[in-house]
N, C-alpha and C positions, 0 to 999 in steps of 0.2 A: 437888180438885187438891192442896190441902196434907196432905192424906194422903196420897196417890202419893207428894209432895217426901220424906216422911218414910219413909217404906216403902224408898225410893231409897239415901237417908242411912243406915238401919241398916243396910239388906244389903250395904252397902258397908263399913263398920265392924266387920263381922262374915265378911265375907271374907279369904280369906289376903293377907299381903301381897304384891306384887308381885315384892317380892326375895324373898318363897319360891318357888324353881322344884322341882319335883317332877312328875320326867318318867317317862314309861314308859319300859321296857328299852328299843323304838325309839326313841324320842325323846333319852333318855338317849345312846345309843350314836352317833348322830346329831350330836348337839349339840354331845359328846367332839368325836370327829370334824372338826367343820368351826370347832371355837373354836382359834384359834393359843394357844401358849403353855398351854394347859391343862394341870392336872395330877389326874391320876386317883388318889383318896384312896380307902383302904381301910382302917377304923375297927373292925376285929374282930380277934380275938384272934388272938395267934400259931398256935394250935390250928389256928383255924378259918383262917386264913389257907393254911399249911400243906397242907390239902384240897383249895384250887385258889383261882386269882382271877380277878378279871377282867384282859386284855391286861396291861400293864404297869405295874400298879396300886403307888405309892407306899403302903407300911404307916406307920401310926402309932395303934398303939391306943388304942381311949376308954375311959378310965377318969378315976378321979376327977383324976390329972395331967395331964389330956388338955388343956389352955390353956397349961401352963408347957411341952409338946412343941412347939408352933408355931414355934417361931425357925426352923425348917430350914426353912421352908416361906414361899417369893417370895409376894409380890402378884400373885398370875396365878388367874385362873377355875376355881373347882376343881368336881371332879362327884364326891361323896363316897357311899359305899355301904357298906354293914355286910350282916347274914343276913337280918335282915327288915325292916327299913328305919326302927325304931326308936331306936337308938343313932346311926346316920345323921342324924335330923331332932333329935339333943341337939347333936352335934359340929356342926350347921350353924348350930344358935342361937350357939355360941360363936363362931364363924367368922363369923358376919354378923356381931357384936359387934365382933370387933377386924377390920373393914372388910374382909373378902374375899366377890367372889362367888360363890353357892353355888348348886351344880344340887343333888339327891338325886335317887337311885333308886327310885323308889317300887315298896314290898316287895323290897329290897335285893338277895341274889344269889339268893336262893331264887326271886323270881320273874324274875329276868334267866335263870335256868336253864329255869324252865319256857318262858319264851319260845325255848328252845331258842338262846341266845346264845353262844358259844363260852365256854371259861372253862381257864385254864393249869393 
Protein backbone atom coordinates (compact mmCIF):
# COMPACT_ATOMS: atom_id res chain seq x y z
CA UNK A 1 0.00 0.00 0.00
CA UNK A 2 2.84 2.53 0.77
CA UNK A 3 4.20 2.00 -2.55
CA UNK A 4 0.99 2.64 -4.49
CA UNK A 5 0.90 6.11 -1.87
CA UNK A 6 4.36 6.75 -3.52
CA UNK A 7 3.85 5.73 -7.04
CA UNK A 8 0.64 8.36 -6.69
CA UNK A 9 2.94 11.29 -5.13
CA UNK A 10 5.65 11.01 -8.02
CA UNK A 11 3.41 10.85 -11.05
CA UNK A 12 1.81 13.55 -9.75
CA UNK A 13 4.94 15.71 -9.26
CA UNK A 14 5.96 14.89 -12.52
CA UNK A 15 2.91 15.82 -14.37
CA UNK A 16 2.27 19.23 -16.02
CA UNK A 17 0.85 21.74 -14.00
CA UNK A 18 -2.60 22.38 -14.12
CA UNK A 19 -2.16 25.94 -15.15
CA UNK A 20 -0.49 24.41 -18.19
CA UNK A 21 -3.38 24.12 -20.77
CA UNK A 22 -2.21 22.85 -23.98
CA UNK A 23 -5.20 22.27 -26.23
CA UNK A 24 -5.63 20.85 -29.70
CA UNK A 25 -6.67 22.94 -32.70
CA UNK A 26 -10.39 21.88 -31.49
CA UNK A 27 -10.04 22.43 -28.18
CA UNK A 28 -8.04 25.34 -28.75
CA UNK A 29 -10.49 27.06 -31.15
CA UNK A 30 -13.36 25.99 -28.77
CA UNK A 31 -12.19 27.35 -25.69
CA UNK A 32 -11.19 30.81 -27.86
CA UNK A 33 -14.57 30.79 -28.51
CA UNK A 34 -16.63 30.38 -25.44
CA UNK A 35 -13.87 32.28 -22.93
CA UNK A 36 -15.40 36.14 -22.78
CA UNK A 37 -12.90 38.64 -22.88
CA UNK A 38 -10.03 36.45 -24.39
CA UNK A 39 -7.35 37.56 -26.38
CA UNK A 40 -5.78 35.68 -29.16
CA UNK A 41 -1.82 36.05 -28.99
CA UNK A 42 0.26 35.39 -31.78
CA UNK A 43 4.20 35.13 -30.84
CA UNK A 44 5.99 34.72 -34.43
CA UNK A 45 7.73 36.82 -36.34
CA UNK A 46 6.46 39.50 -38.43
CA UNK A 47 7.51 37.23 -41.55
CA UNK A 48 5.77 34.63 -40.41
CA UNK A 49 2.94 36.42 -39.41
CA UNK A 50 2.59 38.20 -42.68
CA UNK A 51 1.71 34.54 -44.33
CA UNK A 52 -1.53 34.34 -42.55
CA UNK A 53 -2.94 34.02 -38.93
CA UNK A 54 -5.19 32.74 -37.04
CA UNK A 55 -8.93 34.86 -36.79
CA UNK A 56 -7.98 38.09 -35.37
CA UNK A 57 -5.05 37.19 -33.67
CA UNK A 58 -3.22 40.16 -31.56
CA UNK A 59 0.97 40.22 -32.72
CA UNK A 60 3.50 40.60 -30.25
CA UNK A 61 6.74 38.75 -31.14
CA UNK A 62 8.92 36.47 -28.82
CA UNK A 63 12.03 37.27 -28.62
CA UNK A 64 14.56 38.10 -26.04
CA UNK A 65 12.12 41.54 -25.16
CA UNK A 66 9.28 39.50 -25.24
CA UNK A 67 8.39 40.40 -21.04
CA UNK A 68 9.29 44.20 -21.32
CA UNK A 69 6.31 44.06 -24.67
CA UNK A 70 3.51 42.99 -22.05
CA UNK A 71 2.14 46.35 -20.84
CA UNK A 72 -0.31 46.52 -23.85
CA UNK A 73 -1.70 43.58 -23.02
CA UNK A 74 -5.08 43.43 -20.07
CA UNK A 75 -5.54 40.59 -17.46
CA UNK A 76 -7.83 38.66 -19.63
CA UNK A 77 -7.32 34.71 -20.64
CA UNK A 78 -5.00 34.50 -23.48
CA UNK A 79 -4.74 31.33 -26.06
CA UNK A 80 -1.13 32.05 -27.51
CA UNK A 81 0.36 30.13 -30.57
CA UNK A 82 3.48 30.56 -32.63
CA UNK A 83 4.48 27.86 -36.02
CA UNK A 84 5.12 24.97 -33.98
CA UNK A 85 4.22 25.47 -30.62
CA UNK A 86 7.68 25.91 -29.25
CA UNK A 87 8.19 29.54 -28.70
CA UNK A 88 4.39 29.36 -27.68
CA UNK A 89 5.06 27.17 -24.38
CA UNK A 90 8.45 29.87 -23.66
CA UNK A 91 5.92 33.13 -24.00
CA UNK A 92 3.40 31.01 -21.73
CA UNK A 93 6.13 30.45 -19.03
CA UNK A 94 6.54 34.18 -19.02
CA UNK A 95 2.91 34.84 -19.02
CA UNK A 96 2.06 32.49 -16.20
CA UNK A 97 4.93 34.24 -14.34
CA UNK A 98 3.48 37.78 -14.34
CA UNK A 99 -0.05 36.19 -13.44
CA UNK A 100 -2.07 35.78 -16.72
CA UNK A 101 -4.07 32.67 -17.86
CA UNK A 102 -2.63 30.74 -20.62
CA UNK A 103 -4.14 28.15 -23.11
CA UNK A 104 -1.33 27.15 -26.02
CA UNK A 105 -1.77 25.47 -29.28
CA UNK A 106 -0.33 22.52 -29.18
CA UNK A 107 1.93 22.14 -32.42
CA UNK A 108 1.10 25.81 -33.03
CA UNK A 109 -0.33 26.99 -36.65
CA UNK A 110 1.31 24.28 -38.60
CA UNK A 111 -0.94 21.93 -36.90
CA UNK A 112 -4.10 24.14 -36.56
CA UNK A 113 -3.44 24.02 -40.52
CA UNK A 114 -3.32 20.62 -40.92
CA UNK A 115 -6.52 20.28 -38.90
CA UNK A 116 -7.76 22.05 -41.70
CA UNK A 117 -8.72 25.22 -39.47
CA UNK A 118 -9.30 28.48 -41.26
CA UNK A 119 -6.31 30.86 -41.17
CA UNK A 120 -6.49 34.92 -42.55
Amino acid sequence: MKKIFWIAILAMACSKAPSEKVLSPAEFETNYKATANAILLDVRTEEEVANGKIMQAKSIVYDDAFATKLDSLAQQPLFVYCGSGIRSAKAAAILREKGYEVFELEGGIKNWKAAGKPVN
